[in-house]
N, C-alpha and C positions, 0 to 999 in steps of 0.2 A: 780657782779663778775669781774677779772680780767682778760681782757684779751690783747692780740698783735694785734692791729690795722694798716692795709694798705690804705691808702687815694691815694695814686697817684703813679708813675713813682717819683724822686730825692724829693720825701716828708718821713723824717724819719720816722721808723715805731714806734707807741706810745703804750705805754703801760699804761691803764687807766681802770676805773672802766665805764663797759658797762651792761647794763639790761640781766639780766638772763634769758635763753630764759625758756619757758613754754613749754611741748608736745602737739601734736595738734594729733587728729584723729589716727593713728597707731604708730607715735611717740613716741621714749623712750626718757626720760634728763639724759645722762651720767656723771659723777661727773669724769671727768679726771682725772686720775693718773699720766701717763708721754706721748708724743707726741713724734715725730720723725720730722728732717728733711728730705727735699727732694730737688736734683737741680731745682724739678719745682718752690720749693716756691723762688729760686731766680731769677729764667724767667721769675715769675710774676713781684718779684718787679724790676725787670731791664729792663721790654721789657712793659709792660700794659702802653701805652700812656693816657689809660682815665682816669678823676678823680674821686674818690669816698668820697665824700663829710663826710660823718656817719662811712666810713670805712667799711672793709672787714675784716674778722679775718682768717689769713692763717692757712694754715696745715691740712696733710692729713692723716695722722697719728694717732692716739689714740687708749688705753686703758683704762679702769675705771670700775664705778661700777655702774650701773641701782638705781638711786633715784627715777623715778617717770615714770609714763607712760602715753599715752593719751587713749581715750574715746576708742579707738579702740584696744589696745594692754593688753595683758594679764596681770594684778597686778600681777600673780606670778614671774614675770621678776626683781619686785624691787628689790637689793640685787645680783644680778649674776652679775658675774665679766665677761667682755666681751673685744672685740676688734673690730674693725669697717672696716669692705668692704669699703672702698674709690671710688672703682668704678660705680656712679652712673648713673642709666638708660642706661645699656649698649644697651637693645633691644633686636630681636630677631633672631637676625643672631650671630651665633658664630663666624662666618668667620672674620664681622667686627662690629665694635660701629656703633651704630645709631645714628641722629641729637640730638638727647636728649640727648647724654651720655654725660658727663661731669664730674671730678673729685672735690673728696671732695676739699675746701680749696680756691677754686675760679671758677667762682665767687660764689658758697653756702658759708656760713661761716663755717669754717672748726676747728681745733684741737687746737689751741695755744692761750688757754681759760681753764677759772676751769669746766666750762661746754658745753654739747653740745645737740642739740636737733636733731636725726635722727630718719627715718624711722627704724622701727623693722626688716624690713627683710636685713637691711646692717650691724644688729651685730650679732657677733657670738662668742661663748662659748670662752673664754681666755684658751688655751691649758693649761692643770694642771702643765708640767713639766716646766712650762715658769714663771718666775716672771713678776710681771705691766710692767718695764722697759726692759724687752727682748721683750712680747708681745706687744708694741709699734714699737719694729723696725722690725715688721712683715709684714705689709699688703700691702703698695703701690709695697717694694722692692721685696720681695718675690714672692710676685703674676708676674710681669714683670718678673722676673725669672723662673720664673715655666710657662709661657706660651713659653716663648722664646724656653727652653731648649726643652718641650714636647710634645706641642702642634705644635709648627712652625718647630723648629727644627728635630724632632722625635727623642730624642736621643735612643741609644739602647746601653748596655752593651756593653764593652771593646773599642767602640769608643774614637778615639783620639779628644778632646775639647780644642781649645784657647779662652781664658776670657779677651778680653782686659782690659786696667786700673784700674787692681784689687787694693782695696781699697773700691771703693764706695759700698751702701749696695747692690744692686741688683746683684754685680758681685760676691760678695760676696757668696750670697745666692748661683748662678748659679756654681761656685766654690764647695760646699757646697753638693749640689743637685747633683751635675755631678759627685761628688765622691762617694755620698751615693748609685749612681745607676752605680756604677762599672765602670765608664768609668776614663780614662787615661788624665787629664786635667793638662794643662801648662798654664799659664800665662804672660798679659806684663805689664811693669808700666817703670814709670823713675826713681823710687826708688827700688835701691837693697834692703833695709830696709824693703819694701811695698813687693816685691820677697820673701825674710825669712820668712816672717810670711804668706804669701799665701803658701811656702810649708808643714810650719808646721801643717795646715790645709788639708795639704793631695794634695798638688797641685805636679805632679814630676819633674817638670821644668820651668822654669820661664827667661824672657828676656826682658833685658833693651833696651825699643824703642830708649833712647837717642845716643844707641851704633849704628855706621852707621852700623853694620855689623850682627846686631840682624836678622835680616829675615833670612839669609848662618846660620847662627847657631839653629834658632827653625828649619828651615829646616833639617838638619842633625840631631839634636837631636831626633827629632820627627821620624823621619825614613821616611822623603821625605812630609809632612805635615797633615792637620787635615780634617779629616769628617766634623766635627761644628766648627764655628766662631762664637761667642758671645760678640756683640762689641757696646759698649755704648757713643761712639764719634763721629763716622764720619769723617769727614774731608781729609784731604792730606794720610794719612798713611790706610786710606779704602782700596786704588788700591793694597798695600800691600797683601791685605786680597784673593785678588781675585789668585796673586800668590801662596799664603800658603793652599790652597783650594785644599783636593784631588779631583780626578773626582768623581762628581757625591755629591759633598758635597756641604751644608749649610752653608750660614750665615746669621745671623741673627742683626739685629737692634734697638736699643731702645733707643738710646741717641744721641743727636750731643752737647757734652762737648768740640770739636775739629771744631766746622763746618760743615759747606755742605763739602757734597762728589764731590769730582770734575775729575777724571779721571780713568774710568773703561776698563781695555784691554777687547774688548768686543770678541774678539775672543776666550782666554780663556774662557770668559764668558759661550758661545753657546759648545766650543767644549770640554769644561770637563766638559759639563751638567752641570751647577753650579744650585742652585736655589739660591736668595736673597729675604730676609724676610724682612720686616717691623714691628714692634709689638709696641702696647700699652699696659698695663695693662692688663683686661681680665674679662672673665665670672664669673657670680655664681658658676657656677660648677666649674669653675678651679679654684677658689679661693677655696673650698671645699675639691677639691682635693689637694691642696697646703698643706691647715692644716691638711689634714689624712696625707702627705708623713710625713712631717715634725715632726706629733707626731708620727710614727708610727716607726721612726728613731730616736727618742729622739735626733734633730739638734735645735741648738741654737743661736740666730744669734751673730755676733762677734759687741759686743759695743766699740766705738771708747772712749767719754768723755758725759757728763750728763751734763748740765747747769739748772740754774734757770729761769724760766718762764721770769724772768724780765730782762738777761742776752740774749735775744734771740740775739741781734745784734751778740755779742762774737760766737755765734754758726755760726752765717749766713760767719762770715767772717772768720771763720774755714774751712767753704765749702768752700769759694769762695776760699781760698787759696790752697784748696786740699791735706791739710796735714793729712787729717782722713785717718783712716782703720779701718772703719765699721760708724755705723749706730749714729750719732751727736745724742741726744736726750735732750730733756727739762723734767726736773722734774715741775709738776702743783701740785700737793698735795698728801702730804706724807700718 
């Protein structure tokens, strides 16, 4: 089979013919349809110092269709169109991931391949209203989305939501999700362009962080600031966050696209009760609960552009330049 090969940290990634994995004990081999990126596949290949000699095959992402299964999984499986839980071994605490957990794509071999061999219990039914290439840009982003907003965050109807750097897919999603469930969501980005099309999505205000004067205007706009922060950066404009925070409000964390956090008024902090969230990915169950909201809302994720399996570089230097708005994906087989 054909898939995208990682060997090291500045070793380009290859695209070659690699042995086709076989299912082992409760294992399905999914025949990939299309893949998604994520900023993690490029942490891996920008930041993983160690070398892998045979290679790694990234991505965490996939849909397809059950070709074959092992000794342990049900033959009636062969033939169901499915999508893949990426979050592996999370454990038995909800609160956090266990030392086992680790995501699909690295180091397991992951999505950006004609096929793939996982466990039966991380696929699950391809939502009907979704085609291969929607339900590709479902799982990593969405799921981070739907823990952040519900789990961590608690949102509740008619609350006021800020998404920072809307564009990528998780913020998307949370954009997406926070309108489906009645609440009042604005947004920021550095493109006015990236603003338009977050409102047309149902977002009611939107602000250019490049503008020094963005924080006095979501302020005002907002009518004095937001319940949730839902912010996928980090970095210098975090402390930001802690002023736009009504008392007693959320924020929440899942990305550093921007950097470590570096200066927190902690007295705001203590005295408008704040809480601050950290989130990864998430449970069985809220990945469950993800795909019931999601169908139960007929929401569909927004695709940015589709590449060719063999095209993966073109997509990776898409992200890194940040010119998406939604979810990059690879087509593997038509």
């Amino acid at each position: 089979m054909k898939a995208i090969l990682f060997r090291g940290k500045d070793i380009p990634l290859s695209f070659e013919e690699v042995k086709k994995p076989k299912p082992i004990k409760d294992q399905v081999l999914i025949k990939l349809k299309y893949a998604a990126l994520n900023h993690r596949d490029i942490w891996v290949v920008t930041e993983q110092t160690q070398q892998f000699p045979n290679g790694i095959i990234l991505g965490s992402d996939g849909s397809g269709i059950i070709e074959d299964v092992g000794e342990d999984a049900d033959p009636l499986l062969v033939g169901a169109e499915v999508i893949i839980n990426p979050a592996l071994d999370w454990g038995n605490n909800a609160l956090v991931q266990g030392d086992s957990f680790r995501i699909l794509g690295f180091p397991d071999n992951g999505t950006f391949a004609e096929y793939i061999a996982v466990s039966k219990k991380y696929i699950f039914e391809k939502p009907e209203h979704l085609s291969f290439a929607e339900a590709a840009a479902v799982p990593l982003s969405a799921l981070t989305a739907y823990r952040a907003l519900f789990s961590k965050a608690r949102l509740r109807a008619k609350e006021k939501v800020l998404i920072s750097g809307i564009g990528g897919g998780a913020a998307l999603w949370a954009l997406q999700f926070a309108v489906a469930y009645q609440a009042k969501v604005y947004v920021t980005s550095s493109s006015d362009d990236k603003l338009r099309k977050a409102k047309n999505l149902g977002a009611v205000g939107g602000f250019n962080y490049s503008d020094p004067e963005w924080m006095v205007k979501a302020q005002k706009e907002s009518g004095g600031g937001f319940d949730i922060i839902i912010d996928s950066a980090g970095g210098e404009q975090f402390s930001k966050f802690i002023d736009l925070a009504l008392p007693g409000g959320r924020i929440v964390n899942y990305g550093r696209t921007a950097g470590n956090i570096t200066d927190v008024a902690t007295k705001l902090l203590y005295w408008k009760q704040l809480s601050i969230h950290g989130t990864t990915m998430g449970t069985r169950d809220e990945f469950l609960s993800m795909i019931d909201f999601l169908e139960s809302r007929n929401l569909k994720p927004v695709i940015d552009k589709i590449y060719p399996l063999s095209q993966l570089d073109d997509a990776f230097e898409r992200m890194k330049r940040g010119d998406q708005f939604g979810k990059i994906l690879v087509e593997i087989n038509k």
